[in-house]
C-alpha positions as CSV (number, residue, x, y, z in Angstrom):
1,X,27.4,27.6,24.3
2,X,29.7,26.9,21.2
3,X,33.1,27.3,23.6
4,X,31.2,24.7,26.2
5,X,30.5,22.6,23.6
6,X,34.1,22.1,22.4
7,X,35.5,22.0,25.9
8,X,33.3,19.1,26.2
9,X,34.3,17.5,23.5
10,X,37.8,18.2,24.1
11,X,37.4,16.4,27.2
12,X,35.7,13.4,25.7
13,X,38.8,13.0,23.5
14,X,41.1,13.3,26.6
15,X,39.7,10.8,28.1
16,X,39.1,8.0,25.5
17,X,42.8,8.8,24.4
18,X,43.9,8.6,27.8
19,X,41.9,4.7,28.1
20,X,43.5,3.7,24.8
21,X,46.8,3.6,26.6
22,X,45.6,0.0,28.8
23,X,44.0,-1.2,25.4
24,X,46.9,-1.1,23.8
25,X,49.0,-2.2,26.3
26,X,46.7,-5.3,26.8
27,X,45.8,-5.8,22.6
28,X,49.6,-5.2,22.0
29,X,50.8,-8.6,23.3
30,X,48.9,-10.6,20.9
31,X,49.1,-8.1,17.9
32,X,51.6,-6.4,15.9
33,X,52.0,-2.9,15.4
34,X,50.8,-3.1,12.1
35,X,47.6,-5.9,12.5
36,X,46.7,-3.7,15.6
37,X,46.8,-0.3,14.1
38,X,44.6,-1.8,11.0
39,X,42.0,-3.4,13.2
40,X,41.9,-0.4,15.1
41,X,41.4,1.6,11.6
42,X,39.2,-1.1,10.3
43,X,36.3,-1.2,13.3
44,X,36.6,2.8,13.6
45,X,35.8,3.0,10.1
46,X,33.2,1.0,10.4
47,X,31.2,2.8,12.9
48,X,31.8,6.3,11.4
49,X,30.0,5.4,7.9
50,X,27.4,3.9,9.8
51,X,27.3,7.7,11.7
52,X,27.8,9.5,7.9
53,X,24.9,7.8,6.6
54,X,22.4,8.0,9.4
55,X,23.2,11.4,9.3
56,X,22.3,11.7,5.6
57,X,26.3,13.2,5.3
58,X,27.8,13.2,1.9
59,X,31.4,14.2,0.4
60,X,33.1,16.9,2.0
61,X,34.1,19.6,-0.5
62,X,36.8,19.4,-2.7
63,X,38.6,21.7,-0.7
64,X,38.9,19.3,2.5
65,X,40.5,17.1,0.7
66,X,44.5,17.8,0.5
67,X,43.6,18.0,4.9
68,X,42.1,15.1,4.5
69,X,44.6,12.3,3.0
70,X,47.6,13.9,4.6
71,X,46.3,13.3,8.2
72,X,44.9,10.1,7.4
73,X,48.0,8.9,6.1
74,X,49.9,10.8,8.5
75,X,48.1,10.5,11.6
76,X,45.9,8.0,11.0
77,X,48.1,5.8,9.4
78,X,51.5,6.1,10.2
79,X,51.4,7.8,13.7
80,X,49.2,4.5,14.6
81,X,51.9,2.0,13.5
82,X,55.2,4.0,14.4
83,X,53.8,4.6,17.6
84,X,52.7,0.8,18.4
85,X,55.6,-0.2,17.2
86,X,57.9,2.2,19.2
87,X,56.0,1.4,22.7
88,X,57.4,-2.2,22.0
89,X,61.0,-1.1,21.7
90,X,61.0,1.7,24.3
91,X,59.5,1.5,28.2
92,X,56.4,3.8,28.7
93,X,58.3,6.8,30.1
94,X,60.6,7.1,27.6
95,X,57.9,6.6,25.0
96,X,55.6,9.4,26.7
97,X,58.5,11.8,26.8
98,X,59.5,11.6,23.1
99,X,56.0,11.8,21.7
100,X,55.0,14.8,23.8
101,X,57.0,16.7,21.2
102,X,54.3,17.0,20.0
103,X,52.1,19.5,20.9
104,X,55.0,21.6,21.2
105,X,55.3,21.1,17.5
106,X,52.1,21.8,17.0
107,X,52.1,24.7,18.1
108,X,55.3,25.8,15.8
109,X,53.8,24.5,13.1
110,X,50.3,26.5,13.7
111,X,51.8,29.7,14.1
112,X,53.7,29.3,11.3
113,X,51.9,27.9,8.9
114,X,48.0,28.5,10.5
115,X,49.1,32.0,10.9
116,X,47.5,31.2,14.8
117,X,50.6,33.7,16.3
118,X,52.6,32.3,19.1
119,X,50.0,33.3,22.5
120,X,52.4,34.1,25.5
121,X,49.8,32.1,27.6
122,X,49.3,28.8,25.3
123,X,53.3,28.5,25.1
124,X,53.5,29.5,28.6
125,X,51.3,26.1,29.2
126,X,52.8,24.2,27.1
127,X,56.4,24.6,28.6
128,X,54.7,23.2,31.8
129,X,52.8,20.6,30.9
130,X,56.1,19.5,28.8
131,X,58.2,19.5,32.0
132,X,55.0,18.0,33.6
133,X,54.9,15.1,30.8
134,X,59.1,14.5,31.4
135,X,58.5,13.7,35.2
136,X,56.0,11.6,34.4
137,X,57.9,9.7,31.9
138,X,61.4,9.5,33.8
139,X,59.1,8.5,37.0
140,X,57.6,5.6,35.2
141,X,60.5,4.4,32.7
142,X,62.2,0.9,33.9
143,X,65.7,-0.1,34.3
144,X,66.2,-1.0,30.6
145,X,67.8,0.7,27.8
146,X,65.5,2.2,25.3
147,X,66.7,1.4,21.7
148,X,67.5,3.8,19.0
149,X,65.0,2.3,16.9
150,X,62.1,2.9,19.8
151,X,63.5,6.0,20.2
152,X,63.0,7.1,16.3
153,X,59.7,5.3,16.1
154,X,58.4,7.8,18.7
155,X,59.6,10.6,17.0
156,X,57.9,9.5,14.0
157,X,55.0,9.6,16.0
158,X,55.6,12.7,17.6
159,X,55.8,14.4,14.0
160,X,52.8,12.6,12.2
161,X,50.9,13.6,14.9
162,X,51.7,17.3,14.5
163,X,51.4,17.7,10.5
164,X,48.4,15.5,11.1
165,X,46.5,17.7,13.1
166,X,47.9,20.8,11.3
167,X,46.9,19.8,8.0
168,X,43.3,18.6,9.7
169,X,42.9,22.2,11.1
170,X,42.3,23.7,7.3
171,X,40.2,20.6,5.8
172,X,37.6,21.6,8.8
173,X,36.4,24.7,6.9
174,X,35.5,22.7,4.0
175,X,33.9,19.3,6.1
176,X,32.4,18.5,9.0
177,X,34.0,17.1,12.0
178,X,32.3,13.5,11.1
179,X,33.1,14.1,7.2
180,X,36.9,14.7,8.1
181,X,37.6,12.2,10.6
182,X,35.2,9.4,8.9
183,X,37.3,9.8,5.1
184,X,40.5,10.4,7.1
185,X,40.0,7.2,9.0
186,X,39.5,5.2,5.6
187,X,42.8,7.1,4.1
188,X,44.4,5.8,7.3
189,X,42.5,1.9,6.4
190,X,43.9,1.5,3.3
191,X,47.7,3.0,3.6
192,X,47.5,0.0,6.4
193,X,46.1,-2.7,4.3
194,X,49.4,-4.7,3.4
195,X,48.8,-5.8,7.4
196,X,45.8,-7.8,6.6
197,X,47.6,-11.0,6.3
198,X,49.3,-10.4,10.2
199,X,45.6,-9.0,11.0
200,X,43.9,-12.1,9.8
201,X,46.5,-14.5,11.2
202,X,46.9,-13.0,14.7
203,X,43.1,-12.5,14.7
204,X,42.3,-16.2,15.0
205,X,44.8,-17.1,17.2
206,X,44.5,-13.8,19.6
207,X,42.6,-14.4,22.9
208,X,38.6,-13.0,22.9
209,X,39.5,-10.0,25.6
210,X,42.7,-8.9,22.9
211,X,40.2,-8.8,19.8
212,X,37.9,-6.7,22.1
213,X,40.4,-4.2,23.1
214,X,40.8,-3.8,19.4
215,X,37.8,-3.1,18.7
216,X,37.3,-0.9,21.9
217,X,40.2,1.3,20.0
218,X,38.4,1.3,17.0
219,X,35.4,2.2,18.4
220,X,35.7,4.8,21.0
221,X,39.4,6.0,20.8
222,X,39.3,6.2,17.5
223,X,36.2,6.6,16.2
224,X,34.2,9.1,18.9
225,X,37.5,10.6,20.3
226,X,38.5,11.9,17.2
227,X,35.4,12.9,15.9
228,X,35.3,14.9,18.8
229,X,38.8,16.3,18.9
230,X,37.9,17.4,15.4
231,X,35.0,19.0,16.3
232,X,36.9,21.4,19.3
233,X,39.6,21.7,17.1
234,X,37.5,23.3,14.4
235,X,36.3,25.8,16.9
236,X,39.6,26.9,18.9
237,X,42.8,26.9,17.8
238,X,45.4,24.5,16.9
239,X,48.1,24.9,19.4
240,X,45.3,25.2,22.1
241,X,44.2,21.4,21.7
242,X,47.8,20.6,21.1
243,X,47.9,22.4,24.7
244,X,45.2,19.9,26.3
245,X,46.4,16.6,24.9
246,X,48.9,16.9,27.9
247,X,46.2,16.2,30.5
248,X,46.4,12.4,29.5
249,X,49.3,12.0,30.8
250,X,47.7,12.9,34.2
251,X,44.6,10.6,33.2
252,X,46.8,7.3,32.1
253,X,48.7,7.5,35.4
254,X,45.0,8.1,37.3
255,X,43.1,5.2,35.2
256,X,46.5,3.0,35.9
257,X,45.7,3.2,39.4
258,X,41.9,3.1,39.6
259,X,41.8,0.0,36.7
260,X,44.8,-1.9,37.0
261,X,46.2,-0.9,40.6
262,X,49.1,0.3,40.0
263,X,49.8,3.2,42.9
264,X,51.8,6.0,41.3
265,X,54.4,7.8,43.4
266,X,54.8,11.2,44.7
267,X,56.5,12.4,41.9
268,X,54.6,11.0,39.4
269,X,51.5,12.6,40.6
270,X,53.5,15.5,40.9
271,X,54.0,15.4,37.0
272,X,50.5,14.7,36.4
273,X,49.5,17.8,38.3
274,X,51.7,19.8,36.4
275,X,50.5,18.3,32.8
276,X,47.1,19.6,34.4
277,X,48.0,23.1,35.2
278,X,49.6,23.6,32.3
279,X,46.4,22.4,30.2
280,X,44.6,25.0,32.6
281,X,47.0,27.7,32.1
282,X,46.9,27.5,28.3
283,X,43.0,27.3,28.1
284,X,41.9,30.0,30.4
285,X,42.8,34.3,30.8
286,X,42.8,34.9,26.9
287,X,42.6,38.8,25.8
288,X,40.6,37.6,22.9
289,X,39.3,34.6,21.5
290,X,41.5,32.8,18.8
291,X,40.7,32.8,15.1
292,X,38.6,29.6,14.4
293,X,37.1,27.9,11.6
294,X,33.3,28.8,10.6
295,X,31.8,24.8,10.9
296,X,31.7,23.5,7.8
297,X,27.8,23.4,6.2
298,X,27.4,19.7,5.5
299,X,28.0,18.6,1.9
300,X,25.1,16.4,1.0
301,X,25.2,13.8,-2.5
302,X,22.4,13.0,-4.2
């Protein structure tokens, strides 16, 4: 029950993550990296205290919290603006290659520092979903130059995102899913306060559908997709839901041709099937199961 409940949830974050990509596409011509990422922040914060407190769910314990503020700095935070920012300065293929890193680093970083081991068949699937995420990106980038400075961005995003959910992985034993992601959310608010000023400015001049998208981000991307992510990730290993964030590759080129009807070619749905396989490779035909993280037992305050 437990492992169909976080591939469920994995999937949930897949999905919403995959969506986010149109949002931001669409919210990113009326708002700057900055006032974007904090109104994202801002309206997923919202809804998650609403969540903690119907819930009756306190503090996490104190050991959560070094987890905690570095991924919602890290990943919450800076990941959010480098990686606005970057899809400004670079075309989407270039953009999808460099922050598919990623994983890849996640799953250095979790066998080293997680002590997760290196699995033969999660690094087997994450070499092809790689190579599946690289004709993807080459199929979709333009006939412009990618700057150095897009190029950097995205690799700043590549790495937040990797110490982020690394340094999340640990705080899980101490907090619930919703306790992590809600306080990690708010870490990630306030490191992006100095954009107010852009946030409140491009807010009232910003058409209605832009704001929405924002708040869509906030919401759903944001808010349940990484509640979720955080809930599979406490019960499976690091470098495994590294592994599966390369089926959104797959799903941004699908939703791109169901939402905004743009037909993919052969070889991008080629990519996509390989991001897919890999995810499938990496997932399934383990000897045993990888060490996980008992759920936390929620901390309540009085």
């Amino acid at each position: 029950m437990t492992d169909r409940r976080s591939l469920l949830a994995a999937a949930v974050t897949v999905f919403l993550w995959a969506s986010a990509f149109v949002a931001i596409r669409s919210a990113g011509e009326h708002y700057s990296p900055g006032a974007l990422a904090l109104g994202r922040l801002l309206s997923g914060s919202v809804v998650l205290v609403v969540f903690l407190l119907v819930r009756g769910e306190g503090l996490p314990r104190r050991g959560a919290w070094p987890g905690i503020v570095i991924s919602g700095l890290l990943w919450f935070g800076l990941y959010m603006v480098a990686l606005n920012w970057g899809e400004q300065e670079v075309d989407a293929g270039t953009a999808a290659m460099v922050v598919n890193v990623g994983p890849v680093l996640i799953a250095l970083l979790s066998g080293w520092l997680l002590k997760e081991g290196f699995r033969p068949r999660v690094l087997a699937g994450i070499a092809v979903s790689f190579a599946g995420a690289v004709v993807v990106g080459f199929s979709m980038a333009g006939d412009g130059h990618a700057s150095v400075l897009g190029v950097l961005l995205c690799v700043v995003a590549a790495i937040t995102y990797a110490i982020g959910v690394v340094s999340q992985k640990p705080a899980l034993r101490h907090g619930s899913a919703l306790q992590v992601t809600t306080f990690g959310c708010l870490v990630g608010t306030v490191a992006c306060l100095p954009f107010a000023g852009q946030l409140i400015s491009q807010a009232s001049t910003a058409p209605l559908s832009a704001t929405l998208n924002v708040i869509y981000l906030g919401v759903f991307p944001t808010g349940l997709a990484f509640t979720t992510w955080a809930y599979a990730l406490a019960r499976t290993s690091a470098s495994q839901m590294g592994a599966t964030t390369y089926a959104v590759p797959a799903l941004v080129v699908l939703m791109s041709w169901v939402v905004l009807d743009e037909l993919p070619g052969w070889v991008t749905l080629l990519g996509g099937v390989l991001c897919l396989a890999g995810v499938a490779v990496s997932r399934t035909g383990s000897r045993k199961p990888a060490p996980v993280a008992e759920p936390a037992v929620t901390a309540k305050t009085g």
